[in-house]
C-alpha positions as CSV (number, residue, x, y, z in Angstrom):
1,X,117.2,28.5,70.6
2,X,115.9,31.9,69.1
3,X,113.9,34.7,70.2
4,X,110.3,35.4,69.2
5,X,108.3,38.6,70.5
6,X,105.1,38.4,70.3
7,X,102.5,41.4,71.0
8,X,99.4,40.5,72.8
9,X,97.6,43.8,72.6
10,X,99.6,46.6,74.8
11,X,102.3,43.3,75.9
12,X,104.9,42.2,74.3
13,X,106.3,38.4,75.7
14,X,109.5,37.5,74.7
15,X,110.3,33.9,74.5
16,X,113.7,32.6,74.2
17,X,117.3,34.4,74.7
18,X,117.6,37.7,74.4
19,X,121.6,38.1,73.6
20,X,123.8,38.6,71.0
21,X,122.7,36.0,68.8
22,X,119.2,36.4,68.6
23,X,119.3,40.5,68.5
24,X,119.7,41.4,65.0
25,X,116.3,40.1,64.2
26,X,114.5,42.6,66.2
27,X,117.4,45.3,65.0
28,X,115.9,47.7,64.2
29,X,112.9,47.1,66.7
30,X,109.9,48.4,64.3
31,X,107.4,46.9,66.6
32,X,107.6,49.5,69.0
33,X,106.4,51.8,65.9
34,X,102.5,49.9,66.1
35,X,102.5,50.6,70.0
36,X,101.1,53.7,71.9
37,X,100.9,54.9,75.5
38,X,102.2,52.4,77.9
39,X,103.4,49.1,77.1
40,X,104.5,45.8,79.0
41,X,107.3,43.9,78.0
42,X,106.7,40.0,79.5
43,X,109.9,38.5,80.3
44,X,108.4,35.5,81.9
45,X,109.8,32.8,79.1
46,X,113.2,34.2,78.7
47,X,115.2,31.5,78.9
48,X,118.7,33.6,78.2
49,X,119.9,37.0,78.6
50,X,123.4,38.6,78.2
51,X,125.0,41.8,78.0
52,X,124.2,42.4,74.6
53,X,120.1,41.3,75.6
54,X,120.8,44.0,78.6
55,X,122.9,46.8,76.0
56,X,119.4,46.4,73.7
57,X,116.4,46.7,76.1
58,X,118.0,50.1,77.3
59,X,118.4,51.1,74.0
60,X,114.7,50.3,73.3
61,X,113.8,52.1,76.9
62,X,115.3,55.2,75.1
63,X,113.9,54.8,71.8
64,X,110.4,54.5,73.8
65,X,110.7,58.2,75.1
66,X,111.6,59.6,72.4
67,X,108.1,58.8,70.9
68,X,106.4,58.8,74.2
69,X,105.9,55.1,74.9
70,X,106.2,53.8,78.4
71,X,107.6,50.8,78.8
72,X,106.8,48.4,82.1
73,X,109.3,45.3,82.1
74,X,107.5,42.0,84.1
75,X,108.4,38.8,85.2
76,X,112.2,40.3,84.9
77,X,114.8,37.0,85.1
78,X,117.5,36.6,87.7
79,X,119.8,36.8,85.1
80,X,118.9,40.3,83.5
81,X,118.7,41.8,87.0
82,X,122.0,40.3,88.1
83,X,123.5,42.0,84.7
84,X,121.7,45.3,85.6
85,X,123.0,45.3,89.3
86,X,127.0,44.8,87.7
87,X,126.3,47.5,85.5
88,X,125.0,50.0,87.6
89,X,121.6,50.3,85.7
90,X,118.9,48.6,87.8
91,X,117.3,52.1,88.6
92,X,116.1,52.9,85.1
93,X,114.7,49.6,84.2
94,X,110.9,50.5,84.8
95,X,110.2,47.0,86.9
96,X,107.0,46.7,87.6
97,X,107.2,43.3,90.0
C-alpha cells in the first residue's frame, strides 16, 4: 500500500502508511508551502505508521513554525501514539482529540 495526502481546504487526510517506504514521496513536503494559519492533519485512514512516519511528522511540526503554520493532528492512530509514548514525544504532538 502507498500514501496519498490529500488537502481538503485547511485539512490534510492522509490515507495509507506513513513509514519509511512511503516517505520520500512527500520528501520534501511542498504542500505545507500552499497552506496558511492553522492546519489539520486527518489521520483517520492511516492504516500504518512507523518510526520513520513518527521521525517525519515532527520534522514537518517544525518546518510548520518556522513559517507560522499551526498544525492540529486528528483521528491520531493507536499505533503513532504508542510510538510517541516510547519515544518520549507525546507532549509536542498538537492532538487535538
Amino acid at each position: 500500500m502507498s500514501l496519498t495526502i490529500t488537502q481538503n481546504n485547511q485539512t490534510l487526510v492522509f490515507n495509507g502508511k506513513l513509514d519509511r517506504e512511503t516517505l520520500m514521496l512527500y520528501s520534501p513536503f511542498s504542500l505545507l508551502n500552499t497552506l496558511s494559519g492553522k492546519v489539520t492533519f486527518d489521520f483517520t485512514a492511516l492504516t500504518n505508521v512507523d518510526s520513520a512516519g513518527l521521525a517525519w511528522l515532527i520534522q514537518q511540526l517544525a518546518r510548520a513554525r518556522t513559517i507560522n503554520l499551526q498544525i492540529e493532528i486528528k483521528s491520531v492512530p493507536a499505533q503513532l501514539l504508542s510510538l510517541a509514548k516510547v519515544s518520549a514525544v507525546t507532549a509536542i504532538l498538537p492532538i487535538i482529540d
